[in-house]
ROSE-4610 file (N, C-alpha, C; in Angstrom, 1 decimal, always signed):
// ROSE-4610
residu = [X/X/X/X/X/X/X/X/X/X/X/X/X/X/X/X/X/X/X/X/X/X/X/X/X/X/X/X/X/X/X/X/X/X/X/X/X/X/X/X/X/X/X/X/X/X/X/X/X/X/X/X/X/X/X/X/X/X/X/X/X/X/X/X/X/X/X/X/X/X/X/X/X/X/X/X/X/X/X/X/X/X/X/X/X/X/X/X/X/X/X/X/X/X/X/X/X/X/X/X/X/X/X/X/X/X/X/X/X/X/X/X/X/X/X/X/X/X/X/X/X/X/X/X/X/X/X/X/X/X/X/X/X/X/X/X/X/X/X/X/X/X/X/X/X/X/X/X/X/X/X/X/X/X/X/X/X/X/X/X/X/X/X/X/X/X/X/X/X/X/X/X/X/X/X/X/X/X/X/X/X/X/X/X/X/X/X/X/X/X/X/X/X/X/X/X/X/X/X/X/X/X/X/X/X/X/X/X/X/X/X/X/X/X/X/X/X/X/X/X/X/X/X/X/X/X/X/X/X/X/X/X/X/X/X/X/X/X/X/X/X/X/X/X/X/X/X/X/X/X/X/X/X/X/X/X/X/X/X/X/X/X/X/X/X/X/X/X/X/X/X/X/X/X/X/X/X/X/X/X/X/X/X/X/X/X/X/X/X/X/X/X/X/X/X/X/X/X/X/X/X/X/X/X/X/X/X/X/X/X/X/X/X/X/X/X/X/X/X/X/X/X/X/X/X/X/X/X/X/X/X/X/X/X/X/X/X/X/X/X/X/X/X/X/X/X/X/X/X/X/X/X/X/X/X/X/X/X/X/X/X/X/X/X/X/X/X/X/X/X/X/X/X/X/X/X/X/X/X/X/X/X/X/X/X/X/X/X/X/X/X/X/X/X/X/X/X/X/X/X/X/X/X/X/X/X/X/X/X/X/X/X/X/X/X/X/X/X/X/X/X/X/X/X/X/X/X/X/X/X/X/X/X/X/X/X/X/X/X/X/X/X/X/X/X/X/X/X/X/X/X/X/X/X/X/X/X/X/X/X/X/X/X/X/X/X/X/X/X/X/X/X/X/X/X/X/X/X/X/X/X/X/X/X/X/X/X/X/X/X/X/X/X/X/X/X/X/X/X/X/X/X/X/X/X/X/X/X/X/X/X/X/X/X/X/X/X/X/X/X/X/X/X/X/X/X/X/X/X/X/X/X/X/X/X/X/X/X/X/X/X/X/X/X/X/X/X/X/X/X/X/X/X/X/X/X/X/X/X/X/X/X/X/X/X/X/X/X/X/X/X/X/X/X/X/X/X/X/X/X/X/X/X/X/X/X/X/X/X/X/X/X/X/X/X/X/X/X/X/X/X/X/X/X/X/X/X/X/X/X/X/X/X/X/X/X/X/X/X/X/X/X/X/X/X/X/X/X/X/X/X/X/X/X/X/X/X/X/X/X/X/X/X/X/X/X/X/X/X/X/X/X/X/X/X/X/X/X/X/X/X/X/X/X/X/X/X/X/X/X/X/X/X/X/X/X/X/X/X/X/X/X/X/X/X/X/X/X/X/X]
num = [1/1/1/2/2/2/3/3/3/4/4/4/5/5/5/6/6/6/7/7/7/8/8/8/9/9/9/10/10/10/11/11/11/12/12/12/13/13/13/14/14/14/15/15/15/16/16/16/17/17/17/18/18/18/19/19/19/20/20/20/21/21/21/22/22/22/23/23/23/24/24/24/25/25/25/26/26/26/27/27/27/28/28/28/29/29/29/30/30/30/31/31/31/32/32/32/33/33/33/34/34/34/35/35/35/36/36/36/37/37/37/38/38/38/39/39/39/40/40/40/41/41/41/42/42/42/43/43/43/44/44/44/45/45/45/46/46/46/47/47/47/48/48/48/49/49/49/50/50/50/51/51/51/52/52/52/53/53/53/54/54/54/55/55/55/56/56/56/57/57/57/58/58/58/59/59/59/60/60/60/61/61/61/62/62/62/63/63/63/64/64/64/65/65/65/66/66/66/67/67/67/68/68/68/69/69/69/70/70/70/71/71/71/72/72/72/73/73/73/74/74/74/75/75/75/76/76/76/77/77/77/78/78/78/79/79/79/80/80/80/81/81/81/82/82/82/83/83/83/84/84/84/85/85/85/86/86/86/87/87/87/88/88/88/89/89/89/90/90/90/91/91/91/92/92/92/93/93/93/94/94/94/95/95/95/96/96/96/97/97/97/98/98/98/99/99/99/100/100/100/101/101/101/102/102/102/103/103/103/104/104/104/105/105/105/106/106/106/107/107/107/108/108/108/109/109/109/110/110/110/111/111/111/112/112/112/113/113/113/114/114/114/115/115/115/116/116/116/117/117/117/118/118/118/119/119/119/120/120/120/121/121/121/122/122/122/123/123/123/124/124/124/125/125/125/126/126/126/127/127/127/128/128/128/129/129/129/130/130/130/131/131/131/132/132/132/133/133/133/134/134/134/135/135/135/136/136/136/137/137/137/138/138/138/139/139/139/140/140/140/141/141/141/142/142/142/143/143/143/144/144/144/145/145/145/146/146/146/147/147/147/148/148/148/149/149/149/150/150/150/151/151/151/152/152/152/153/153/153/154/154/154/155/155/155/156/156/156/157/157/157/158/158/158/159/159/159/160/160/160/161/161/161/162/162/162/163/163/163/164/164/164/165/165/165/166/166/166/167/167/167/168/168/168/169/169/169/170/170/170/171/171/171/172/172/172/173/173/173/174/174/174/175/175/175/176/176/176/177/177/177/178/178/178/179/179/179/180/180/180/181/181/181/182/182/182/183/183/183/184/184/184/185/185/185/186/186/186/187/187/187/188/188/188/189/189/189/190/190/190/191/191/191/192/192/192/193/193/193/194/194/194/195/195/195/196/196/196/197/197/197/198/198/198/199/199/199/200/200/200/201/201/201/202/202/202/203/203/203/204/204/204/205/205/205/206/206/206/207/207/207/208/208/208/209/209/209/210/210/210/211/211/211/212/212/212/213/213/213/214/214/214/215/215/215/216/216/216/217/217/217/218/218/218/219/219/219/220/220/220/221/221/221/222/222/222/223/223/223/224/224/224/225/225/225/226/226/226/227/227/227/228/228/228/229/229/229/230/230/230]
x = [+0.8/+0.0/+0.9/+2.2/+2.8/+3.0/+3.4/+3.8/+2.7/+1.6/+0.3/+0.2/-0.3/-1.2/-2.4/-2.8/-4.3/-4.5/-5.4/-6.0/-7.1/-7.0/-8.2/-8.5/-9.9/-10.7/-11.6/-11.1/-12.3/-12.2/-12.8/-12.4/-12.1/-12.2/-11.8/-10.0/-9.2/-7.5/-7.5/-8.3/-7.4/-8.5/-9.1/-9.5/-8.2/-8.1/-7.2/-5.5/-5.4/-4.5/-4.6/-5.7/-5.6/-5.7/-6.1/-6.3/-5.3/-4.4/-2.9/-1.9/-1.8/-0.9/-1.3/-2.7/-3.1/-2.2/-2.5/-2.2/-0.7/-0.3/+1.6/+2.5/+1.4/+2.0/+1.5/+1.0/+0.7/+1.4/+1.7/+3.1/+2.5/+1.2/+0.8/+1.3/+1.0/+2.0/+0.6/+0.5/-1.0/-0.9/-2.0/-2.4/-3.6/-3.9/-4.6/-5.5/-6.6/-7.3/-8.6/-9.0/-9.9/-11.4/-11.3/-12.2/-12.4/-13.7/-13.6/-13.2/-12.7/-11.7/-10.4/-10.0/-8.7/-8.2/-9.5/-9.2/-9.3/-10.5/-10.3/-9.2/-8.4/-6.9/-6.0/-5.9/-4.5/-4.8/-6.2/-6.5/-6.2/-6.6/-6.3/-4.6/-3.9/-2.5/-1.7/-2.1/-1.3/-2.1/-3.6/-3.7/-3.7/-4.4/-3.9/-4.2/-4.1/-4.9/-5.9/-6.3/-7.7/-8.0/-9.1/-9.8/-10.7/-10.2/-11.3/-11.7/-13.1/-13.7/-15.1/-14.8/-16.4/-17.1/-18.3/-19.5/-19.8/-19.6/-19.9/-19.0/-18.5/-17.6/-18.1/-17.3/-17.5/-17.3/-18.1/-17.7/-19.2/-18.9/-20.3/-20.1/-19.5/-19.5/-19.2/-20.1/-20.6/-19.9/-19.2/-18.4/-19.1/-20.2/-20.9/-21.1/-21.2/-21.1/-19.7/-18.4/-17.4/-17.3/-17.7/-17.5/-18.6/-19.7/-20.3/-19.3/-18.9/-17.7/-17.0/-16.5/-15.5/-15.3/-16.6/-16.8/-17.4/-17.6/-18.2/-17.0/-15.9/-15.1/-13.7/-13.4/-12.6/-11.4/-10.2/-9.4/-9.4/-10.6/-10.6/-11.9/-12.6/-13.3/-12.8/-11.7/-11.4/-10.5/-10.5/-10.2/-11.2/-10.7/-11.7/-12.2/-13.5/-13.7/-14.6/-14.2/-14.5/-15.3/-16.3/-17.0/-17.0/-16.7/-16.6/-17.6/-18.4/-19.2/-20.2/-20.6/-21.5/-22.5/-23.0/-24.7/-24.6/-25.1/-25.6/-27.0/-27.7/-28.9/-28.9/-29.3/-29.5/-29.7/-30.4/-30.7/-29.5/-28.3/-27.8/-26.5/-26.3/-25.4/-25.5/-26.9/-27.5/-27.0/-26.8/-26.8/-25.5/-25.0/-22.9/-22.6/-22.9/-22.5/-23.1/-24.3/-25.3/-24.1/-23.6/-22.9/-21.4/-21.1/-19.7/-18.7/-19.2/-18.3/-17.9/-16.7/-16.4/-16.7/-16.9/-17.1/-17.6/-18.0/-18.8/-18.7/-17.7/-17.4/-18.3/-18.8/-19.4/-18.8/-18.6/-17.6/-18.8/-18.1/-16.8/-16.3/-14.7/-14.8/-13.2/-12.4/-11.1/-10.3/-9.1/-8.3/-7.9/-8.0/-7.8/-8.5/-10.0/-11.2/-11.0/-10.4/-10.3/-8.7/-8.3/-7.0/-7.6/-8.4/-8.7/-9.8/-10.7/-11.6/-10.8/-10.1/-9.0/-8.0/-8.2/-6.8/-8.0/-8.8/-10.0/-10.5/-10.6/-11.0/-9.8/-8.6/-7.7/-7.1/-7.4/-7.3/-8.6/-9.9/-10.3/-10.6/-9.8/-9.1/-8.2/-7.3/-6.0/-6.2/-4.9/-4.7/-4.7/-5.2/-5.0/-4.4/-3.8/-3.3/-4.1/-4.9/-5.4/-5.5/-4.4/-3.9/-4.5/-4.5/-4.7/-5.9/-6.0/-7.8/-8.0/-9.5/-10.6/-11.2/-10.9/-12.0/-12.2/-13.2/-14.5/-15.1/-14.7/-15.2/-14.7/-15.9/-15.9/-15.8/-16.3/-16.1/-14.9/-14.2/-13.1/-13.5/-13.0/-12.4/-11.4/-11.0/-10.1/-9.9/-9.2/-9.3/-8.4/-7.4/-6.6/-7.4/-7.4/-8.6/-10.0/-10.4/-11.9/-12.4/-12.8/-13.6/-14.0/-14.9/-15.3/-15.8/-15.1/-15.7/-16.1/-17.5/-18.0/-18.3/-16.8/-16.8/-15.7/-15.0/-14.3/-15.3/-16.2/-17.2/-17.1/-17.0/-17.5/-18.5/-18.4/-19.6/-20.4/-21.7/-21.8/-22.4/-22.0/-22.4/-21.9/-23.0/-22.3/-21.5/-21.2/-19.9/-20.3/-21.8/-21.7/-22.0/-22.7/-22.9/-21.6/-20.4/-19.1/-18.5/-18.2/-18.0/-18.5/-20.0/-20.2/-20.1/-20.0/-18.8/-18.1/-16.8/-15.7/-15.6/-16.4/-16.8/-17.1/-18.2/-18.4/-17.5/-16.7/-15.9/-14.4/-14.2/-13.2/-13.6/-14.9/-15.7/-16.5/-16.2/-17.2/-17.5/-18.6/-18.8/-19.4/-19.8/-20.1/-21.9/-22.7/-23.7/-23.6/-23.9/-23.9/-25.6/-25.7/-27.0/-27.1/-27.7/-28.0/-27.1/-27.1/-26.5/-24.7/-24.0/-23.1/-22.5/-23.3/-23.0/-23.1/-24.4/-23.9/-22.5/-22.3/-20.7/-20.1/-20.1/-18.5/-18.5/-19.5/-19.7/-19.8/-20.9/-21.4/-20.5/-19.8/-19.4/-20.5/-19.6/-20.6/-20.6/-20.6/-21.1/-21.8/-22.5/-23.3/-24.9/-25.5/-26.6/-27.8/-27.6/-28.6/-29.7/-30.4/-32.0/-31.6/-31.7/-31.1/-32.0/-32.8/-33.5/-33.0/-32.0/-31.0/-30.7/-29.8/-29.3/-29.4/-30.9/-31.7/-31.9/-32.0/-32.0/-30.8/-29.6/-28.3/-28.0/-28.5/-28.4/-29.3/-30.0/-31.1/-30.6/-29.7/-28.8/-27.6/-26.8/-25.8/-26.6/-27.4/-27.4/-27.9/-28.8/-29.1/-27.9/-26.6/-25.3/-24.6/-24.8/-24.2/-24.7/-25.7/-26.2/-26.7/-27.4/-28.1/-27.1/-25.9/-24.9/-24.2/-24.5/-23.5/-24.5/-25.7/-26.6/-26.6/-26.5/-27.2/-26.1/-24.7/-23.8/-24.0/-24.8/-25.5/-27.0/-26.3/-27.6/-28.6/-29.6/-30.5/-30.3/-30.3/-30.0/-31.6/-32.4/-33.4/-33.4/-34.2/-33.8/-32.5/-31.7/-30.3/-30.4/-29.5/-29.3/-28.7/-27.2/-26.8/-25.5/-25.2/-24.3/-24.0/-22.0/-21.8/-21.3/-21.6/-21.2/-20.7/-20.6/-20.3/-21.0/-21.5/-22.1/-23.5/-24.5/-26.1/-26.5]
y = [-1.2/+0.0/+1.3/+0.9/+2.8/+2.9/+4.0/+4.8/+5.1/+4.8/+5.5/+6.6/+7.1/+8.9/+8.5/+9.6/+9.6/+11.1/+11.8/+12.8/+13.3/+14.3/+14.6/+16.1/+15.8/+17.0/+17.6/+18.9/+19.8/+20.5/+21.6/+23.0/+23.5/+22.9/+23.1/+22.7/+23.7/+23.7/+22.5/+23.0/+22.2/+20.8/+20.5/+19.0/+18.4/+19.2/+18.7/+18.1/+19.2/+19.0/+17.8/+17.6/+16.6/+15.1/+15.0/+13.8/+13.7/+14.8/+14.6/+14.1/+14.5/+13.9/+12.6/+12.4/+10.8/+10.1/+10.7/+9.4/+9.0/+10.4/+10.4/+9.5/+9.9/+8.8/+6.9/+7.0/+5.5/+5.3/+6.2/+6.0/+6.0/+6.8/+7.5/+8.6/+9.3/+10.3/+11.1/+12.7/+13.0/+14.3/+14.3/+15.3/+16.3/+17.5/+18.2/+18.9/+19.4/+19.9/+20.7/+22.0/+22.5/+22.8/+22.6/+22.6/+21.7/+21.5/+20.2/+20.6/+21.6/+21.6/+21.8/+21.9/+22.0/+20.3/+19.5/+18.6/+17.2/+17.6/+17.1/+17.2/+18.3/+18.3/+17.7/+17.5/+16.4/+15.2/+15.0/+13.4/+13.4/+13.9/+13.4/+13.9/+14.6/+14.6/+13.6/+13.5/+12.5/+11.4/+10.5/+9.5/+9.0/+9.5/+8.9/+7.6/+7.4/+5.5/+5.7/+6.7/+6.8/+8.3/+8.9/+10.2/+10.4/+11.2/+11.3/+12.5/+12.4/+13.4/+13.8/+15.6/+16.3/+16.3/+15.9/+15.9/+17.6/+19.0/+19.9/+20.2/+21.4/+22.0/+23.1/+24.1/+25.7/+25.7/+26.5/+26.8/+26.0/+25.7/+25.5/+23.7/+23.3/+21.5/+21.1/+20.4/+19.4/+18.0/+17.4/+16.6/+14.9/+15.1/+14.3/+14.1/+15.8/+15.5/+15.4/+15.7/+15.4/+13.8/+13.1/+11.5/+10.9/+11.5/+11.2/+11.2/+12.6/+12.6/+11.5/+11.2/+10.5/+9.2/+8.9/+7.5/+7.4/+8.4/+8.3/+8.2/+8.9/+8.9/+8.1/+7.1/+6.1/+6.2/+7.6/+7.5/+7.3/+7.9/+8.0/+7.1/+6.1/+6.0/+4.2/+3.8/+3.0/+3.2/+5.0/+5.1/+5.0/+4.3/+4.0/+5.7/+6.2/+6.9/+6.6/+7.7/+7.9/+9.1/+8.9/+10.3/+10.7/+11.9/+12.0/+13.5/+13.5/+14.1/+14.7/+15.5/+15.8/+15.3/+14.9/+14.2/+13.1/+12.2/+11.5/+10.7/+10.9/+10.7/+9.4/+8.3/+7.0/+7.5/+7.9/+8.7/+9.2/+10.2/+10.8/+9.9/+8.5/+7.5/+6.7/+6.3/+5.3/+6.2/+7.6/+8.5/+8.3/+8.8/+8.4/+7.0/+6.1/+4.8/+4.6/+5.2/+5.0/+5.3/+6.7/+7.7/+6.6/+5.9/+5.1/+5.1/+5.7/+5.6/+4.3/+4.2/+2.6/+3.1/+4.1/+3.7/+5.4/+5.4/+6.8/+6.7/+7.7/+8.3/+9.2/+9.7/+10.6/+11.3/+12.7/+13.4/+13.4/+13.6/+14.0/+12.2/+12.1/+10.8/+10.8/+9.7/+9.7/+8.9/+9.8/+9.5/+8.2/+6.9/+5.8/+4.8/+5.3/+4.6/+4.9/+6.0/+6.8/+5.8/+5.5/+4.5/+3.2/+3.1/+1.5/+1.5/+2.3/+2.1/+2.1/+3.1/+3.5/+2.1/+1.7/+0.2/-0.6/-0.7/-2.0/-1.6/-0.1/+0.3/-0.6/+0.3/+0.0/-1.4/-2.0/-3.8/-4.1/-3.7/-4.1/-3.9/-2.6/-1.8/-2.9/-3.1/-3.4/-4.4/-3.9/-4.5/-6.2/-6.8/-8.4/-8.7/-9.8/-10.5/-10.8/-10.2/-10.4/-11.7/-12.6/-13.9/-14.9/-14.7/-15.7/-16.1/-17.1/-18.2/-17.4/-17.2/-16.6/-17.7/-17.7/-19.3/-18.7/-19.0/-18.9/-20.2/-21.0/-21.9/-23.2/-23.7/-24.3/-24.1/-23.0/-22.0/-21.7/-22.1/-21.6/-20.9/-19.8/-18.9/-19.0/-19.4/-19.6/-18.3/-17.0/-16.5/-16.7/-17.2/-18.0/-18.8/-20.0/-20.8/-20.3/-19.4/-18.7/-20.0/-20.6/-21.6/-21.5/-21.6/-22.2/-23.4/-23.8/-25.0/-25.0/-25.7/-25.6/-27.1/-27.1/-28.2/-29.5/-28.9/-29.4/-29.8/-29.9/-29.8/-28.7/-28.8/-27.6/-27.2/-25.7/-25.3/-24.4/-24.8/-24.4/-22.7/-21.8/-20.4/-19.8/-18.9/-18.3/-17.0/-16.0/-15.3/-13.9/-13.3/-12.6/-12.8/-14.8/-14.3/-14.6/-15.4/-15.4/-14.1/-13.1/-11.9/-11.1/-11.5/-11.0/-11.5/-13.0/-13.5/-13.1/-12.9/-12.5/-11.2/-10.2/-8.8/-8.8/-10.0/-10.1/-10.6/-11.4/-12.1/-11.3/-10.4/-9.7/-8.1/-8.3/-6.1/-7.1/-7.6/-8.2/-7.5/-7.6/-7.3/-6.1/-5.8/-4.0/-4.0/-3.5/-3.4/-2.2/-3.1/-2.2/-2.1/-1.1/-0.5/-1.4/-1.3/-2.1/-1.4/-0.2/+0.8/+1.1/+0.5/+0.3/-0.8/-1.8/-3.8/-3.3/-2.1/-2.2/-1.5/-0.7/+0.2/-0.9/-1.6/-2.2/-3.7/-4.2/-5.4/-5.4/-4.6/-4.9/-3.2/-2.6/-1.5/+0.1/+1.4/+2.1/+2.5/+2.2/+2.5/+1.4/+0.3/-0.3/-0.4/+0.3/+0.4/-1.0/-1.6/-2.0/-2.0/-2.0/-1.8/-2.3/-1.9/-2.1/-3.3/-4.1/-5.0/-5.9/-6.0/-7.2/-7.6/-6.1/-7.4/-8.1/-7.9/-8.8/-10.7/-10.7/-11.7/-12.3/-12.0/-12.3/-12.7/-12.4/-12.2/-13.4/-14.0/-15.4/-16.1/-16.0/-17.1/-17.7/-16.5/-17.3/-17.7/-17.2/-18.1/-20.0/-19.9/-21.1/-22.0/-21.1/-21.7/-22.2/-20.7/-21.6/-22.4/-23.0/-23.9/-23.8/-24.8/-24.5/-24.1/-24.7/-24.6/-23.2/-22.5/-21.0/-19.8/-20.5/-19.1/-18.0/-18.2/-17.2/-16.1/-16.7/-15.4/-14.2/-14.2/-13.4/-12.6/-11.8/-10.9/-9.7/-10.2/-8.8/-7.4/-6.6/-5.5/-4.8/-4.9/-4.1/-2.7/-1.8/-0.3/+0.0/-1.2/-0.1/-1.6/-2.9/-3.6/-5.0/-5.3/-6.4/-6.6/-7.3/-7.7/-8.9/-9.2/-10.6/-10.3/-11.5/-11.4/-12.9/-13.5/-14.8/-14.4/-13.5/-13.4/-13.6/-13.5/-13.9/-12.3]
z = [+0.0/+0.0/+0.0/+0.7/+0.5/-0.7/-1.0/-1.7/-2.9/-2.4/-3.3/-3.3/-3.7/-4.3/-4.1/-3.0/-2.4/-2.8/-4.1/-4.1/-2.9/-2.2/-1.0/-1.4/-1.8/-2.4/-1.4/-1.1/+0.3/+0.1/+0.4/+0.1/+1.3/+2.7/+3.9/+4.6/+3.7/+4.2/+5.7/+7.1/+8.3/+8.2/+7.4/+7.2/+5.9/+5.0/+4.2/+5.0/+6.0/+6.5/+7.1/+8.3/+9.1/+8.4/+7.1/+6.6/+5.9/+5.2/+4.6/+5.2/+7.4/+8.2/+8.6/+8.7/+8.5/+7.8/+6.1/+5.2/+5.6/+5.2/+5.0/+6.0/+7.5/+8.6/+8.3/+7.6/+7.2/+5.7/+5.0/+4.2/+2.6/+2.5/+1.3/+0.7/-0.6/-0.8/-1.1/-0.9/-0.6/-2.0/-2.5/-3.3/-2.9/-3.2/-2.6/-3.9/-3.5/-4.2/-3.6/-3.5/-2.9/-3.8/-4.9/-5.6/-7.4/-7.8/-8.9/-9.8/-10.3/-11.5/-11.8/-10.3/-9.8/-9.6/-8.9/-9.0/-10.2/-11.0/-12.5/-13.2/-13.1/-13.7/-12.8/-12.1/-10.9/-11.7/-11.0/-11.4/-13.3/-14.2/-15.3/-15.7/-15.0/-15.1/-14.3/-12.9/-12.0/-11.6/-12.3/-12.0/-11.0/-9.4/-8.3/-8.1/-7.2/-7.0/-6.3/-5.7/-4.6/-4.6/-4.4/-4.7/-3.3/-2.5/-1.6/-1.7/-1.8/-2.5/-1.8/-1.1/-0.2/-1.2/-0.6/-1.2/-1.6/-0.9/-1.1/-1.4/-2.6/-3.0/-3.7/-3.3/-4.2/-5.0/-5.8/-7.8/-8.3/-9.6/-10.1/-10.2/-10.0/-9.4/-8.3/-7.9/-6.8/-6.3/-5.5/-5.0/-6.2/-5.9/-6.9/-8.4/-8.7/-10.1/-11.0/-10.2/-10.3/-10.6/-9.0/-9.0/-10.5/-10.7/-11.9/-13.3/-13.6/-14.0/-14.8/-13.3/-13.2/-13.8/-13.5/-13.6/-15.0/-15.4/-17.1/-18.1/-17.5/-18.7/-18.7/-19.9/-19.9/-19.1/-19.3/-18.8/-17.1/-16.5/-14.9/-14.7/-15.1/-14.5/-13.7/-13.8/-13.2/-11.7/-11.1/-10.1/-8.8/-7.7/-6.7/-6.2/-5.6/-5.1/-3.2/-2.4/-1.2/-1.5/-1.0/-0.4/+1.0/+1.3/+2.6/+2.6/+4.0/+3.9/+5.2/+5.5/+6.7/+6.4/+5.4/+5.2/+5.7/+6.6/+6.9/+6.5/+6.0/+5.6/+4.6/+4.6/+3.9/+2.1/+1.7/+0.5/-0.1/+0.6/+0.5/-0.1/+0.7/+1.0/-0.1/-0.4/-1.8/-3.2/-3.5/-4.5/-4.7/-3.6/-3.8/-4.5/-3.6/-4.3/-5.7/-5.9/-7.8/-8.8/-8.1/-9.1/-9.2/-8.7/-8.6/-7.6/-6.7/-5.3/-4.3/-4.6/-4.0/-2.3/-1.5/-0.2/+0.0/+1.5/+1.5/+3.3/+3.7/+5.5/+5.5/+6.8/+7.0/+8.2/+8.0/+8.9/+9.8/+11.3/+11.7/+11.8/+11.6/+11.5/+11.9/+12.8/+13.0/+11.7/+11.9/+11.0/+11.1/+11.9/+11.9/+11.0/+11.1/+10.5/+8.7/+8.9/+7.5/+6.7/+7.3/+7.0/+6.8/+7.5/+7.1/+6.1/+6.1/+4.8/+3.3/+3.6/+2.6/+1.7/+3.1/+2.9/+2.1/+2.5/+1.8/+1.0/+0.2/-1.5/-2.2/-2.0/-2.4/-2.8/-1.5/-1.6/-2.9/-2.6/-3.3/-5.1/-5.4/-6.2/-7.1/-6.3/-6.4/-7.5/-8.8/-10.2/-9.8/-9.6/-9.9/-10.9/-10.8/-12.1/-13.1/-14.2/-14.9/-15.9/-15.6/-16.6/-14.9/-14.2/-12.8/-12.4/-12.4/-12.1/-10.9/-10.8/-10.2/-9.3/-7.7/-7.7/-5.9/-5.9/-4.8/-4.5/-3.6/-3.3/-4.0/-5.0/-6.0/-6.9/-6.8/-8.6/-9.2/-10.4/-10.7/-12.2/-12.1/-13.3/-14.3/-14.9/-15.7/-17.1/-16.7/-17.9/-19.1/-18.8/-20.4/-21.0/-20.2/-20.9/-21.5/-20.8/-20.4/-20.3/-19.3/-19.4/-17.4/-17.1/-15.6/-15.4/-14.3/-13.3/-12.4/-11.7/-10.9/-9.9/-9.3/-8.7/-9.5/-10.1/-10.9/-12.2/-12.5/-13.9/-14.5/-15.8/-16.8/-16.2/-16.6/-16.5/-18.2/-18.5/-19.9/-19.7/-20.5/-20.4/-21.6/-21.8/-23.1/-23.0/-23.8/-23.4/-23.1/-22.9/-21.9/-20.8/-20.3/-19.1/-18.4/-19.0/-18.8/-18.5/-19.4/-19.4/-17.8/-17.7/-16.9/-15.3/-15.1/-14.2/-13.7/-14.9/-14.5/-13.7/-14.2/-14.0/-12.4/-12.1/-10.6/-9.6/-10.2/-9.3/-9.1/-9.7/-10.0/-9.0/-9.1/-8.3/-7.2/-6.2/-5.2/-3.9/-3.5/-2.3/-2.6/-4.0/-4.3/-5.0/-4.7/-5.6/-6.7/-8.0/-9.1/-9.4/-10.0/-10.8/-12.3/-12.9/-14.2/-15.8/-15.2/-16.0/-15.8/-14.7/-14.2/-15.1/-15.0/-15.6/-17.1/-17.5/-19.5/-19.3/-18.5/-19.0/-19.5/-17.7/-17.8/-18.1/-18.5/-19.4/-21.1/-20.9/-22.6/-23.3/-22.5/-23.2/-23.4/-23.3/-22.7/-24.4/-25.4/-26.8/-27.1/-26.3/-27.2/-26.6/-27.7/-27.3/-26.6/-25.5/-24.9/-23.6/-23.9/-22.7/-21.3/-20.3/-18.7/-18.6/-19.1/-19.4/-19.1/-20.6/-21.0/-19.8/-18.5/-17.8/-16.4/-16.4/-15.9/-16.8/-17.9/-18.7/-18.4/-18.9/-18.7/-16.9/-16.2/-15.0/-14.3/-14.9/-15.1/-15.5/-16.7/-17.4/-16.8/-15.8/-14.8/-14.3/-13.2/-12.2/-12.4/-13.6/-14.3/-14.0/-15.0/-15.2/-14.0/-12.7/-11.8/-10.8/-11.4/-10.7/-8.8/-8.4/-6.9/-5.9/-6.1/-5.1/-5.3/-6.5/-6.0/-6.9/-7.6/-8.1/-6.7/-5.2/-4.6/-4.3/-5.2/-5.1/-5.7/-6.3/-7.2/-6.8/-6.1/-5.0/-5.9/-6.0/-6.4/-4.8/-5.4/-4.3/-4.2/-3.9/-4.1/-4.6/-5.4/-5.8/-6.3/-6.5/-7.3/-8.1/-7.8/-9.2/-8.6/-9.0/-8.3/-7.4/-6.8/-6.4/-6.4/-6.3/-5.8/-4.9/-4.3/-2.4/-2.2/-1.2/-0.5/+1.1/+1.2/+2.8/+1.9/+2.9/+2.2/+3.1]
């Protein structure tokens, strides 16, 4: 984890401060930014590895429509985001994560808690070996081969709901929206209905059979998740 670049976006200097001597003492390297266009250009010049990002900010962009942003556009939308924020309100918490925010603090909050949330984006962030079998239980991934087993058996699936497997077993523990799974499955240039992936989403679980369809969580009001807790 050292030697990352943590962007921290506030427009409030002795919060920036206090969360910049946080990170540095845990052996991050800290970037600063008090407002979203100040901080749209760090991030698309220096690429940090994590973005903590106030929900309120001065000027005519909003901590949110930044992270919306963010997440829309190819070069940055694979960076994890933190919202940090005085809202408290469930509503408030559900909108952050819609927009693509891998985690959401709510001030006032110690710098310790703020280190470890931080550690577990990042872990969950973190570049995998993209050539390395995927396996949860019984379930194995195989992306050279592309082929899965379930239990040491084939398993038969066709190649989006494969695609979209891998996608789960790779972003876990996170609920996506319907419109989230076309980006970053079916691609954000190809036109299909938030429909589809519900259909597709019927067809794994078919595929993976009684013993691991329920990794595959409907989330009520936003979309899906994979999990291993129930």
């Amino acid at each position: 984890m050292a030697g990352r670049s943590i962007l921290i976006v506030d427009d409030e200097a002795p919060i920036r401060e206090m969360i910049a001597v946080a990170l540095e003492m845990a052996g991050y390297d800290c970037l600063e930014a008090d407002n979203a266009q100040d901080a749209h250009a760090i991030i698309v010049d220096r690429k940090p590895d994590l973005v903590l990002l106030d929900w309120m900010l001065p000027g005519g962009t909003s901590g949110i429509e930044l992270a919306r942003r963010l997440k829309r556009e190819e070069l940055t939308n694979d960076i994890p985001i933190i919202m940090l924020t005085a809202k408290g309100e469930e509503d408030n918490k559900i909108q952050g994560l819609e927009v693509g925010a891998d985690d959401y603090i709510t001030k006032p909050f110690s710098p310790r808690e703020l280190v470890a949330r931080l550690k577990a984006v990042l872990r969950r962030a973190g570049p995998a070996d993209a050539e390395a079998p995927i396996e949860i239980g019984g379930l194995l991934l195989d992306p050279i081969s592309h082929r899965v087993t379930i239990d040491g058996t084939p398993a038969e699936m066709g190649p989006t709901e494969y695609r979209l497997l891998q996608f789960f077993m790779t972003h876990q523990e996170r609920a996506y929206t319907r419109g989230q799974l076309l980006d970053q499955v079916w691609g954000g240039n190809v036109y299909v209905e938030e429909r589809t992936v519900d259909v597709h989403i019927r067809r794994l679980r078919k595929a993976l059979g009684e013993a691991y369809e329920n990794l595959v969580q409907t989330v009520r009001g936003t979309g899906y998740r994979f999990s291993t807790k129930n």
